[in-house]
N, C-alpha and C positions, 0 to 999 in steps of 0.2 A: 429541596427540589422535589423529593416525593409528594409534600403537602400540594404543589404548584402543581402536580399531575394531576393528584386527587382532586382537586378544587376542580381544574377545568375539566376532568372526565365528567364531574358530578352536573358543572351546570350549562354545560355546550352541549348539544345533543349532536349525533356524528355528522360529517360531513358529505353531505350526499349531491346532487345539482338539485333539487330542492329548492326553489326560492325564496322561502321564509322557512324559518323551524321553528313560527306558530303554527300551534291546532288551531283550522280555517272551520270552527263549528262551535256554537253556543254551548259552553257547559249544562248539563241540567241541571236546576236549582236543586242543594239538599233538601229541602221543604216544597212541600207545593205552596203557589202564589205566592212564594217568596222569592228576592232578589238574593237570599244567600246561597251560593253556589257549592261552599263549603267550609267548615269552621270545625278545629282541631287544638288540643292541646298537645304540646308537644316538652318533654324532662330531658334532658341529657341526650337531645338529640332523637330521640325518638316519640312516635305516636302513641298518647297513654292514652285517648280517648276518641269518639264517634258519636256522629249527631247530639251534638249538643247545641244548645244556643249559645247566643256570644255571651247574657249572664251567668251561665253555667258555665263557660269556658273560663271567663276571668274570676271566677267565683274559686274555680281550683286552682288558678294559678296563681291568686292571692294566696291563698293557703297551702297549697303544696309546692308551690317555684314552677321553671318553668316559662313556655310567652306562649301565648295563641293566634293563632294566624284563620283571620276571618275572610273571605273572597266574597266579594259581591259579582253581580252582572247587573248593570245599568239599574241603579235605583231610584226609585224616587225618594222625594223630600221626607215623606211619612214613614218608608221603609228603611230610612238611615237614621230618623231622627233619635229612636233608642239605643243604635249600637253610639251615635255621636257624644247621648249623654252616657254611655255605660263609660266610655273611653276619653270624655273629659275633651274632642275634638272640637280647634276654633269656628265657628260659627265660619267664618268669611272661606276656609280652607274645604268645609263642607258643603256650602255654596257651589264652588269649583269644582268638588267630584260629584256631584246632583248634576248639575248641567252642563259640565262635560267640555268640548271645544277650548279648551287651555293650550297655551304656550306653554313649552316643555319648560320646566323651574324647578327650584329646590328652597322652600322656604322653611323657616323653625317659629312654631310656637310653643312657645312655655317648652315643656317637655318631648314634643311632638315636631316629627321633622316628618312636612310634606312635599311630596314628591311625584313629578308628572312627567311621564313616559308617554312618548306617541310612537305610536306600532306603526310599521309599514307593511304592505302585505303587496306580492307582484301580481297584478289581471295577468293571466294568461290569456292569449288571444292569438287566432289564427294567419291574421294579416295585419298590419297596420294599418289604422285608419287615420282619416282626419275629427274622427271622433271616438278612437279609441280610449277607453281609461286604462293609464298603463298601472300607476300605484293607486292603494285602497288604505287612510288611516285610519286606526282609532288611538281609544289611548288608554292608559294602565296608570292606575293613583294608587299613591302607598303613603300611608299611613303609618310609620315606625316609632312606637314607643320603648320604653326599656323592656316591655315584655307582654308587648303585642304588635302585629304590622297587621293592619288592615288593606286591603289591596281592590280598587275597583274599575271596573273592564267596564267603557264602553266600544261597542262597536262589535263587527261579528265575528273580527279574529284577535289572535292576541290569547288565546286561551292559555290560563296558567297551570292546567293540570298534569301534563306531563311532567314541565318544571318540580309541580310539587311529591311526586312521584320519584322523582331523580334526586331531589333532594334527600327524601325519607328514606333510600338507598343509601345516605351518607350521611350514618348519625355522628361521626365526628365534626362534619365539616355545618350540619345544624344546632349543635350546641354552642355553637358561636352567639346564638340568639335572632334577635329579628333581624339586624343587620347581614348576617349572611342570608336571609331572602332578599334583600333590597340590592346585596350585591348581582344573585342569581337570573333577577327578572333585567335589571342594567345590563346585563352580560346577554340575556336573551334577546332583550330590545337588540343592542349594537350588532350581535352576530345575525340578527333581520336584518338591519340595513346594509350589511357586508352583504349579504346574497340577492336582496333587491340589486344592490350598486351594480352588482354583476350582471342582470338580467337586464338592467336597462343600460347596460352596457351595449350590446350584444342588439338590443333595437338601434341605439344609434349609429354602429359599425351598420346594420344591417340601411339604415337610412342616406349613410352618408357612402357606400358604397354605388346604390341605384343612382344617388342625385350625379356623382361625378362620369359614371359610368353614360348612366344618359345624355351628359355633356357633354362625352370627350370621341365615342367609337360609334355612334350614332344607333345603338344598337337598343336604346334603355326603353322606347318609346313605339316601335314599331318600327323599327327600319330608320327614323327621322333623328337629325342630333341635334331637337330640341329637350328640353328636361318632362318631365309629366304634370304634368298641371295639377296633380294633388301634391304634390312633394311638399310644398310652402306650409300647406294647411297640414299633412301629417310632423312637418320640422313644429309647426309654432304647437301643435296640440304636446306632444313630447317635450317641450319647452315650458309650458302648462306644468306637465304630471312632474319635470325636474322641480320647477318649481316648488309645487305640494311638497317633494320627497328633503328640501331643503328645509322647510319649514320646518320639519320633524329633526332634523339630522344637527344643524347649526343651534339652535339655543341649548340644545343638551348640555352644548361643548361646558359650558360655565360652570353647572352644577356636577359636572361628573370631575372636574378641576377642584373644586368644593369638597367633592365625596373623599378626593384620594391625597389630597396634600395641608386640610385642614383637621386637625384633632377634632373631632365630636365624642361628647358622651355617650353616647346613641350609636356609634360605629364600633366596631370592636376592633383595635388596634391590629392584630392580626388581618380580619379583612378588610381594613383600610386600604394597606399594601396592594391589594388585589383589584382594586376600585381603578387604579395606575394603568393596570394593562386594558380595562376596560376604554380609559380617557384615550388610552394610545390609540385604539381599535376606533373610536369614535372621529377623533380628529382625522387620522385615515381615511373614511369614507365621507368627511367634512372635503377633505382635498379633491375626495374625488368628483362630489357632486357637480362642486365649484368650476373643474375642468369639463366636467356635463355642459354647463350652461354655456360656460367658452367658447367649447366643439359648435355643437347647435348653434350659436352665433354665426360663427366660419362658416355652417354649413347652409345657413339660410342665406347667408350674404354670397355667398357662390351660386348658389339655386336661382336668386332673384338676379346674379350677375348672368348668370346664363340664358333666362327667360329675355333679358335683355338685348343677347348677343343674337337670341333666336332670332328676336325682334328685327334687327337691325337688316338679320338676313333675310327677313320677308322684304320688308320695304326696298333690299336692294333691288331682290329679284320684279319685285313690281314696277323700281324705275326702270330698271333695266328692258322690261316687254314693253312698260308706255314707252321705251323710245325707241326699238322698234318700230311698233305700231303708227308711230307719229309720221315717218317716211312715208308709207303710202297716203296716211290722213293729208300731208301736207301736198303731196304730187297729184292727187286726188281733187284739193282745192283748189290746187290753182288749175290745173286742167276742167276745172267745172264753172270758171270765170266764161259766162256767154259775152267774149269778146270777138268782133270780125276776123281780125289781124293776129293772130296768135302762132308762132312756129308750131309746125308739125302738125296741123288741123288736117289739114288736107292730103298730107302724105301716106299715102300706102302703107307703109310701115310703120306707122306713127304708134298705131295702140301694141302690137306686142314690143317696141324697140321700150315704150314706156314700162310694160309689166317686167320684160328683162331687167332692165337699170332698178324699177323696187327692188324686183326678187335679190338682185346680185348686192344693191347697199343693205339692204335688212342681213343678209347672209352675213356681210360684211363685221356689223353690226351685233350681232348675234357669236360671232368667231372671237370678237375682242372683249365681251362680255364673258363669253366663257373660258378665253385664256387669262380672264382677270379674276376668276372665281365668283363673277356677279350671278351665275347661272349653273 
């Protein structure tokens, strides 16, 4: 039970309302004009060396044991293509961390097990729009050999320095080898989307609050109990960013099933075990997403049920004044027939006896309307 403490103190950073516990800023590169961010050999769990290059890294860890762990920040093709031959990487799986936009996976070649993490990061924003961004991906590639993990970041969050930082605080739980960094960044990934889930939580309450609220006390809108005419456009835009945030969340589920209940050479049995509570944490906010999209369904089809009920309440109120209005149009026209012979032409009291009889059926008219709720 203690290793199980140690483990998660070393790779969860604490829990705070925080939205991601990525660092939301570009590492700077160990090198100028270079995409290496940083690259380190590491013995029994601890850091025996600084700024080296990656042939100087594997050069001692050939000879002295040990694995190296290289980071990149968005490379290009020429700026990966030496570490890809120092470290013997598939052509088609370097492809994929170059140009970045992958579906989250877990593939093995030869010796080499690659691996694609997509970060989630929460827009923090002051109001909800209908063109708000609510989440921001990128993504984090890893590279794990028996005694190297190469790891590359594109986008502008997702930074793994703190990670590597917490780590080197726990040379026990780093001597595990490269696999316990692949567990670390897994863990970092899912406990991002555990505190995205919750932040876009928290906009849909706050969405599906105003939408019912404006439909039910007449209060949402100005006094009026119709719904707001952006509502639809902020529901489907939040609809949109769940969207994005599933895309990330759902193919993980496979490969982190892979990491924790298949034997690899490449994992170390020890934190295999620990890959488990990962997949648990993952499938969790898999369920939760999925109820995301549900909610927001309910809550657009109620939006758009109410825009309709508004509806319906215009039109009544319109037929209800054209009929009205139609009693004096109608006594109106036929008293405007230039006929000789017509009752009441000639009578004395003929024009106010006729404006009494409108006034009193409009009134009439007007009373049954609005003890029918038409008005």
């Amino acid at each position: 039970m203690s290793m199980i403490r140690d483990l998660r103190a070393a790779v969860r950073p604490s829990r705070r309302r925080d939205v991601s516990p990525y660092g939301y800023e570009k590492s700077a590169p160990a090198c100028p004009n270079s995409a290496i961010v940083d690259c380190g050999v590491y013995r029994e769990g601890r850091r025996v060396s600084d700024h080296v290059s990656p042939a100087e890294a594997m050069a001692r860890v050939r000879s002295e044991g040990g694995f190296a762990w290289i980071g990149l920040h968005e490379p290009t093709e020429a700026e990966f293509a030496g570490i890809a031959q120092e470290f013997g990487l598939h052509p088609l799986a370097v492809e994929d961390a170059v140009h970045a936009h992958q579906r989250p996976k877990l593939e093995r070649y030869d010796e080499t097990l690659f691996t694609v993490f997509k970060t989630v990061h929460y827009v923090e924003h002051t109001e909800l729009t209908a063109t708000s961004e609510v989440v921001e991906t990128g993504e984090v590639m890893c590279f794990t050999g028996r005694d190297f993990i190469v790891t590359v970041r594109h986008g502008g969050q997702g930074s793994l320095r703190a990670l590597r930082h917490r780590l080197q605080d726990d040379p026990e739980l780093l001597a595990k080898g490269p696999s316990a960094v692949l567990h670390a960044i897994a863990d970092q990934v899912v406990d991002g989307y555990m505190a995205v889930a919750g932040a876009v939580q928290d906009d849909i309450d706050e969405v599906e609050i105003e939408v019912f609220s404006s439909g039910t006390n007449g209060k949402g809108n100005g006094g009026k109990g119709s719904p707001k005419g952006g509502d639809a456009g902020r529901i489907y835009q939040l609809k949109r960013e769940v969207l994005e945030f599933k895309r990330a969340v759902s193919p993980l589920l496979r490969p982190m099933q892979l990491l924790s209940e298949r034997p690899m050479r490449l994992v170390d049995s020890d934190i295999q075990k620990y890959f488990r509570d990962v997949a648990d944490h993952l499938a969790r906010v898999n369920e939760q997403v999925l109820s995301f999209d549900d909610l927001l369904n309910s809550i657009l089809q109620a939006n758009l049920a109410q825009a309709a009920v508004a509806q319906n309440e215009d039109m009544r109120k319109i037929t209800a004044w054209a009929a009205i209005f139609a009693v004096p149009t109608m006594i109106a026209g036929i008293y405007g027939m230039n006929f000789d012979y017509m009752p009441e032409l000639h009578w004395k009291f003929g024009y106010p006896a006729m404006m009494l009889t409108t006034v009193a059926i409009c009134f009439g008219i007007h009373r049954g309307f609005k003890r029918n709720g038409w008005l």
